[in-house]
C-alpha positions in Angstrom: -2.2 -2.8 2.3 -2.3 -6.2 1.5 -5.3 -8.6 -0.5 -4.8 -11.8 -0.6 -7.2 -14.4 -2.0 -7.1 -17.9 -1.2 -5.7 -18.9 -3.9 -2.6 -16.3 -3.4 -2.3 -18.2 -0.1 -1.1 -21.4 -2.1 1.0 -20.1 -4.3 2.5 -17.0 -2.6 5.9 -16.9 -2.9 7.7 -17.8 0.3 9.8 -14.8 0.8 6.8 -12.3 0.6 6.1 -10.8 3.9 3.0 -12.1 5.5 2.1 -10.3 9.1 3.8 -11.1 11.8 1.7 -12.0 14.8 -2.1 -11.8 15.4 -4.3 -8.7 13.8 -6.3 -6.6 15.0 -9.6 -7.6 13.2 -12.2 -5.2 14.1 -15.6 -6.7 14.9 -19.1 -5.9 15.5 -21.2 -6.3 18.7 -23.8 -8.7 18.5 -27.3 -8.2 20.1 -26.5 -11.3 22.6 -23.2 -9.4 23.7 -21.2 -11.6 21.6 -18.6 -10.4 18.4 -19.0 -10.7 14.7 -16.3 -10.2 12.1 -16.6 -7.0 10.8 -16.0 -7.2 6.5 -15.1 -4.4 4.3 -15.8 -3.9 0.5 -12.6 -3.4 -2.0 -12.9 -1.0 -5.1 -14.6 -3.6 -6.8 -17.3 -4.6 -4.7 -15.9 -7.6 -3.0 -16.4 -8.6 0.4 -13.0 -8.6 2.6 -12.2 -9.4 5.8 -9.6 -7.1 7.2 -7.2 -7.1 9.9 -4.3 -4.5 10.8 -0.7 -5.3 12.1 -1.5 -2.7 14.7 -4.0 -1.1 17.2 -2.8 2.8 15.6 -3.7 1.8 11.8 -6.8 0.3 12.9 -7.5 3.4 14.7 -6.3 5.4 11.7 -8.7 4.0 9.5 -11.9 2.8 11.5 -11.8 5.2 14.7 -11.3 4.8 17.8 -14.5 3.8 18.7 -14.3 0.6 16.9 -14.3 -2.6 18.4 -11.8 -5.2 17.5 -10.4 -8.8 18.3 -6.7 -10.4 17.7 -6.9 -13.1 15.5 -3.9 -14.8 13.3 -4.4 -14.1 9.6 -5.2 -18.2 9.4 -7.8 -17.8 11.6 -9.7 -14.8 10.4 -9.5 -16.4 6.8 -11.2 -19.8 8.6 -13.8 -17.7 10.3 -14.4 -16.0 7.0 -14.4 -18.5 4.5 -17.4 -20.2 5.6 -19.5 -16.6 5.1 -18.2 -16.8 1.1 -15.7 -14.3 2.3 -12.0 -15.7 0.6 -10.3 -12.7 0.3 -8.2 -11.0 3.3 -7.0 -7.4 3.4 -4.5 -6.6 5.7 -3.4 -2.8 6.3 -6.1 -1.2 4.2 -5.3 2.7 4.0 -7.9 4.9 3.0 -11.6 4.1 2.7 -14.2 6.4 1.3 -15.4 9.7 3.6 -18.9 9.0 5.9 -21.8 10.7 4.4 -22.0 12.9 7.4 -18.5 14.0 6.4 -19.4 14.5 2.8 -22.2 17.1 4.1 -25.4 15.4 3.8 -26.7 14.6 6.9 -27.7 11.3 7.1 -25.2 9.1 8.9 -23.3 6.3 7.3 -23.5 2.6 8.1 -20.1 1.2 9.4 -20.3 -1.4 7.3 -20.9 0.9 4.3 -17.4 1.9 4.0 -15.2 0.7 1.1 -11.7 0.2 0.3 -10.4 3.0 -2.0 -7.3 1.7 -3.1 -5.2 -2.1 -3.4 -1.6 -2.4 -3.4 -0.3 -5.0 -3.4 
């Protein structure tokens, strides 16, 4: 997985690999039938919009029920920068168990969910 703040962006080295191609940014449906960018929490608390390089690790992480969009890293980080959101996560691995899987019975919000782990 890969965070990158806006700052990174500038002064990321140039031989660092950045994704190749549009993510798959997962999305929420909106009550008009339109799509809203779906953001994430990391460790720390911080909002993140994340995409994945493809459709199996978004799967992987956020089922297969989820809906998504393709959008260039670029433009999910234009999209999100005007929400306060400047940091993008790209290929996030694990996220923390539902509380239905935990065993308690009340089901989890999607948007609940938080990164468990940055590498960078």
């Amino acid at each position: 997985m890969k965070t990158l703040a806006h700052e990174d962006t500038e002064t990321a080295d140039p031989d660092e690999p950045r994704p190749a191609g549009p993510l798959y940014v997962p999305v929420r449906l909106g009550s008009a039938g339109g799509r809203r960018l779906r953001f994430l929490r990391t460790p720390l608390g911080t909002r993140t919009a994340v995409g994945f390089t493809s459709r199996e690790r978004l799967v992987r992480v956020m089922g297969a029920g989820q809906p998504w969009i393709r959008l260039a890293e670029p433009a999910l980080r234009s999209l999100a920068e005007p929400l306060g959101v400047t940091v993008v996560t790209v290929d996030p691995r694990l996220t923390a168990p539902s509380a239905a899987a935990r065993g308690t019975g009340a089901p989890a919000r999607p948007c609940a969910r938080r990164l468990s782990r940055t590498e960078v």
